[in-house]
DSSP file (Angstrom, degrees, kcal/mol; ACC not computed):
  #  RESIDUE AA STRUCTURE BP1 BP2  ACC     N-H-->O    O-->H-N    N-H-->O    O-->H-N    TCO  KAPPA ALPHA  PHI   PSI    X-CA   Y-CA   Z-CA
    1    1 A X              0   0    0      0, 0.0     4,-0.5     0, 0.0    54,-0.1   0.000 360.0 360.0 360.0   5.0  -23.2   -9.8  -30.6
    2    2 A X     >  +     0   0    0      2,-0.2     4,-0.5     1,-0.1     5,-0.0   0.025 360.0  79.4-117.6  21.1  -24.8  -10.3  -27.3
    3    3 A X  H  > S+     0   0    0      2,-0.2     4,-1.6     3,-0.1     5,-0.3   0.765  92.7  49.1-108.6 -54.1  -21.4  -10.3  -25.4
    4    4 A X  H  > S+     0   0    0      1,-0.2     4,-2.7     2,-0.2     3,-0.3   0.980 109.0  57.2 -41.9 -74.8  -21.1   -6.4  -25.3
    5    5 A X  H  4 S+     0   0    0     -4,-0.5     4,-0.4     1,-0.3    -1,-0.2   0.651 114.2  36.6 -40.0 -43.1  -24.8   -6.2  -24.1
    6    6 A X  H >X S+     0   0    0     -4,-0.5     4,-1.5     1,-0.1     3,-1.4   0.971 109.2  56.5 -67.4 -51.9  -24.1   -8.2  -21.3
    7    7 A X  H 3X S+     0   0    0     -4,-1.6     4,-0.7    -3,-0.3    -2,-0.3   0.648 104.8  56.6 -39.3 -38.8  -21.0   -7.1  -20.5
    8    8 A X  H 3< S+     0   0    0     -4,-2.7     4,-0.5    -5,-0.3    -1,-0.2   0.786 109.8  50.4 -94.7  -2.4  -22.5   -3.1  -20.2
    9    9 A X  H <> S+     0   0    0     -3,-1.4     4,-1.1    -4,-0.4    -2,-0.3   0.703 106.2  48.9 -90.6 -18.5  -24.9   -4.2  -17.7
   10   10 A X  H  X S+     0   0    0     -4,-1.5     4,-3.5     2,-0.2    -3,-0.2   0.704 109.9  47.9 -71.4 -18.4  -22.8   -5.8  -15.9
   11   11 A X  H  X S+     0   0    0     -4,-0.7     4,-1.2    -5,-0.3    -2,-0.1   0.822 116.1  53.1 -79.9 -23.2  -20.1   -2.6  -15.7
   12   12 A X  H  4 S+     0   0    0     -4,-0.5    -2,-0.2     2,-0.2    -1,-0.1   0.760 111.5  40.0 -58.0 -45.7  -23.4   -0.7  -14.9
   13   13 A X  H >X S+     0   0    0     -4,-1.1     4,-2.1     2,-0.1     3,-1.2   0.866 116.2  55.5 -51.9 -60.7  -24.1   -3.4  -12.0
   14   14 A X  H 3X S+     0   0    0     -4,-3.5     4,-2.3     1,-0.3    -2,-0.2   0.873 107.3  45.0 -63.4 -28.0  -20.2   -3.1  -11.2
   15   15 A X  H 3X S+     0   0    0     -4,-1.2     4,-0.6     2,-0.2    -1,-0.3   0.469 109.4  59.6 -96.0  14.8  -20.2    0.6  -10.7
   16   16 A X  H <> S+     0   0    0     -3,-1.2     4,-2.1     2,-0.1     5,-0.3   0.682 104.7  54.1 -65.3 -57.3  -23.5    0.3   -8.5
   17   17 A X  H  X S+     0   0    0     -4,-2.1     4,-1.7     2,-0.2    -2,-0.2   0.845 107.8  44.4 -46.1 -53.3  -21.6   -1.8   -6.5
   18   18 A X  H  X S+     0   0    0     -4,-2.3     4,-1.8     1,-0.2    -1,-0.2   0.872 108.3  52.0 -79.3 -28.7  -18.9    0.4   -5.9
   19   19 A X  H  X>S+     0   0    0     -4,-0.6     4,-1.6     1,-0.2     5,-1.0   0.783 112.2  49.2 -72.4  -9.8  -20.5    3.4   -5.2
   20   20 A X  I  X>S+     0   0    0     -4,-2.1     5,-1.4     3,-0.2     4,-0.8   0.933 113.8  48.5 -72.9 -36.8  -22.7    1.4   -2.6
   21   21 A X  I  <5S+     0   0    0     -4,-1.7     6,-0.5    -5,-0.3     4,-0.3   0.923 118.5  40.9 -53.2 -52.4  -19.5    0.0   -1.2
   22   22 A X  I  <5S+     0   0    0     -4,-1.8     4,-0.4     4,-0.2     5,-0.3   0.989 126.7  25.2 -67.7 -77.8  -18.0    3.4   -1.1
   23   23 A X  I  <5S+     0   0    0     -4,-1.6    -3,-0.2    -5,-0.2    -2,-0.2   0.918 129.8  37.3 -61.0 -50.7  -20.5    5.7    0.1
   24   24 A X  I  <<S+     0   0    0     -5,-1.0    -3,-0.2    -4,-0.8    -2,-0.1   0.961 129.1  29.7 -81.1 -47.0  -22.9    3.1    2.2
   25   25 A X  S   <S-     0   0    0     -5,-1.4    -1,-0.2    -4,-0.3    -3,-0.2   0.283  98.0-130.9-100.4  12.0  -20.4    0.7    3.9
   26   26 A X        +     0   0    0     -4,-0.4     2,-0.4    -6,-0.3    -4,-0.2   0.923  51.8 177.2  39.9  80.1  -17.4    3.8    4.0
   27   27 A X        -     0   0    0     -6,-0.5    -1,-0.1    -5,-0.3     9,-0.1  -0.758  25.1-124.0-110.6 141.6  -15.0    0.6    2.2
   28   28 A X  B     -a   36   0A   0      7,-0.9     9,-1.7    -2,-0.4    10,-0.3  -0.316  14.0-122.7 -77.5-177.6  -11.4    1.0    1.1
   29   29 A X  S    S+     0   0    0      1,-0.5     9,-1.5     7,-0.2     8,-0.3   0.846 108.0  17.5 -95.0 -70.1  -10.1    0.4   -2.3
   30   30 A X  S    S+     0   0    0      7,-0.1    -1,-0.5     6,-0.1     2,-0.3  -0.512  74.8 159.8 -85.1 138.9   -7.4   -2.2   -0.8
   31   31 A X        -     0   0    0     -2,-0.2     7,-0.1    -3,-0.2    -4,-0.0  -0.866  20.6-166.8-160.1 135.9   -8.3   -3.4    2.9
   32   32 A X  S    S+     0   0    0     -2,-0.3    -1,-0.1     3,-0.0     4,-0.1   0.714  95.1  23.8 -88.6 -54.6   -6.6   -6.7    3.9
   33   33 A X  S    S+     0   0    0      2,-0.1     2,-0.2    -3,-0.1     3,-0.1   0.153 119.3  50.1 -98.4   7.8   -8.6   -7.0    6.5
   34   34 A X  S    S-     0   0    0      1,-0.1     2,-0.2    -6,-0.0    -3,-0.1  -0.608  96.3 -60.3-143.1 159.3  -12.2   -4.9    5.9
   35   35 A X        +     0   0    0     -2,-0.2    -7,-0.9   -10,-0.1     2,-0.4  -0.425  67.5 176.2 -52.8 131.1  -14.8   -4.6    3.4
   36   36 A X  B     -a   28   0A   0     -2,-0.2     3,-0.3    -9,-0.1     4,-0.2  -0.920  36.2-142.9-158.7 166.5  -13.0   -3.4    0.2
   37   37 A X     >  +     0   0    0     -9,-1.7     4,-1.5    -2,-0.4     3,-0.4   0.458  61.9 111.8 -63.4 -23.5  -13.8   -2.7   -3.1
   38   38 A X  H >> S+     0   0    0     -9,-1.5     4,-2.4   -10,-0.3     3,-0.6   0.825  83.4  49.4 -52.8 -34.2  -10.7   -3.9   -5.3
   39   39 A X  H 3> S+     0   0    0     -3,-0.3     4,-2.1     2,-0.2    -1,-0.2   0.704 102.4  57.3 -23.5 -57.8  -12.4   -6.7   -6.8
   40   40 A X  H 34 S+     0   0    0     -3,-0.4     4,-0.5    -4,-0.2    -1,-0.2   0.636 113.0  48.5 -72.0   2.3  -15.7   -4.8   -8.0
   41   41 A X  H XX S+     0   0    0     -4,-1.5     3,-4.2    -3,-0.6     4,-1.9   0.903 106.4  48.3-103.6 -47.2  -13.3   -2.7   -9.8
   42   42 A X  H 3X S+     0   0    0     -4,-2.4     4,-7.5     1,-0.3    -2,-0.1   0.901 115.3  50.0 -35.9 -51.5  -11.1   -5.4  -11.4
   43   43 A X  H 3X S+     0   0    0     -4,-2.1     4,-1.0     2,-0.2    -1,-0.3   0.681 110.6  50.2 -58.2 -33.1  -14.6   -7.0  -12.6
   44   44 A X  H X> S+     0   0    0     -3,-4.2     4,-0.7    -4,-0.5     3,-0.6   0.930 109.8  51.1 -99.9 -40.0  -15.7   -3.5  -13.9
   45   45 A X  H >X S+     0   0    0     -4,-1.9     4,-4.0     1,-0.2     3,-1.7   0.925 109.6  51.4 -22.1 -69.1  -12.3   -3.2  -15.8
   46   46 A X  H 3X S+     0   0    0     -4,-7.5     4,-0.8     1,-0.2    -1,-0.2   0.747 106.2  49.2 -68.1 -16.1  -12.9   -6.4  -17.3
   47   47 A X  H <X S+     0   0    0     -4,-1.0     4,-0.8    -3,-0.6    -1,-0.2   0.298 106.6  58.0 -76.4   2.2  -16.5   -5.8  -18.7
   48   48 A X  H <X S+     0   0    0     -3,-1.7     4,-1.7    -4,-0.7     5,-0.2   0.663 106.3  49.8-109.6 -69.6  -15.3   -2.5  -20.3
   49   49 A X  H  X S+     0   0    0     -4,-4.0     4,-1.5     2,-0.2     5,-0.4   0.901 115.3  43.3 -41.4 -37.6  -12.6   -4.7  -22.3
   50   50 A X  H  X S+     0   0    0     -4,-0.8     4,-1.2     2,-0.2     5,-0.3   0.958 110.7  52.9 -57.1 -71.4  -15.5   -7.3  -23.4
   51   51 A X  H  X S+     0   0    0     -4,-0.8     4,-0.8     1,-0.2    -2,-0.2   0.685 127.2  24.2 -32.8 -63.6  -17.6   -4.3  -24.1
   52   52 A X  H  < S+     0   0    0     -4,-1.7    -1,-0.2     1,-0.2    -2,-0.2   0.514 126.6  42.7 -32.9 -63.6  -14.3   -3.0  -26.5
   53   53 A X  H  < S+     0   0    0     -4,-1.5    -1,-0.2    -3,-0.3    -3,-0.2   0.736 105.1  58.6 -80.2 -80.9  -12.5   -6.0  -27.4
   54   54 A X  H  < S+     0   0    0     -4,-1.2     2,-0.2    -5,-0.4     7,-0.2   0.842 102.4  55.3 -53.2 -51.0  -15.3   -8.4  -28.4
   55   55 A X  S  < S+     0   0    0     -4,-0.8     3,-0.3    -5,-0.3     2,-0.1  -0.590  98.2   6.7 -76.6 138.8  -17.0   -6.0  -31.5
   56   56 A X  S >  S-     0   0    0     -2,-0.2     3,-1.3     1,-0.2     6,-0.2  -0.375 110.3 -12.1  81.2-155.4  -15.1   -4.7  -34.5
   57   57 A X  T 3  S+     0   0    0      1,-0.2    -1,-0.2    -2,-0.1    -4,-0.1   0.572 131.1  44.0 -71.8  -3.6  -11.5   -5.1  -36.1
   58   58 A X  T 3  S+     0   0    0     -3,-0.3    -1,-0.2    -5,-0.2     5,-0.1   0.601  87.1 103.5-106.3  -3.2  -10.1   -6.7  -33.3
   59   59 A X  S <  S-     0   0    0     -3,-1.3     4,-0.2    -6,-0.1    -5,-0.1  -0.089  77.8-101.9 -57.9 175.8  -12.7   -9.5  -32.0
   60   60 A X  S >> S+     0   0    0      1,-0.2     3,-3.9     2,-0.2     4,-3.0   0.960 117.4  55.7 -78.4 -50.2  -12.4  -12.9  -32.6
   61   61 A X  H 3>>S+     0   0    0      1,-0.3     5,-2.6     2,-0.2     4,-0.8   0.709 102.7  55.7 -46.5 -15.8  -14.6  -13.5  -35.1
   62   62 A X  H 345S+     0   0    0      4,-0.2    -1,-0.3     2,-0.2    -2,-0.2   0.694 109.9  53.9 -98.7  -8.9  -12.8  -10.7  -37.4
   63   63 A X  H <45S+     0   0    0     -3,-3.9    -2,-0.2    -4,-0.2    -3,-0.1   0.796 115.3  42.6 -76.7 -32.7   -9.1  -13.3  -36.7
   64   64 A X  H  <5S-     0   0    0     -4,-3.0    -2,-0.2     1,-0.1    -3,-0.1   0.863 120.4-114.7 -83.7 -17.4  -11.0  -16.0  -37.9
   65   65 A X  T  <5S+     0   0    0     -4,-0.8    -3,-0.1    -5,-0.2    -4,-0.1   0.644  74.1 127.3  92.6  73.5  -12.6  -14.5  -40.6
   66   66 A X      <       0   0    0     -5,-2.6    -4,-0.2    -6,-0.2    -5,-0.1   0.604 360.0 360.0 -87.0 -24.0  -16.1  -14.6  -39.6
   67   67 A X              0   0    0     -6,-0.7    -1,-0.1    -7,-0.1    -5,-0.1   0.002 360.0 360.0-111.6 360.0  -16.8  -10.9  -40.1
């Protein structure tokens, strides 16, 4: 149960991140060559799927039948 809870401070952390990126270092989303952002976003993506994913009828613990 502690995998959501981490996982929404860290998407809270990750969209800190982007707006600093965005606003403070003027970053693109894709830059080849530059500061860019595309990363913090992937990373906030994937903490929103833990947050989702890990609690209720689809987690693991409810395939194994833990729940």
């Amino acid at each position: 149960m502690i995998v959501p809870v981490v996982a929404l401070f860290f998407a809270i952390f990750m969209i800190c991140i982007v707006i600093m990126k965005k606003k403070k270092m003027d970053a693109a989303y894709i830059n080849p060559t530059d500061t860019s952002y595309e990363i913090d976003i992937t990373y906030l993506i994937i903490s929103i799927i833990l947050i989702v994913v890990v609690v209720g009828a689809f987690s693991i613990d409810s395939f194994i039948g833990l729940q």
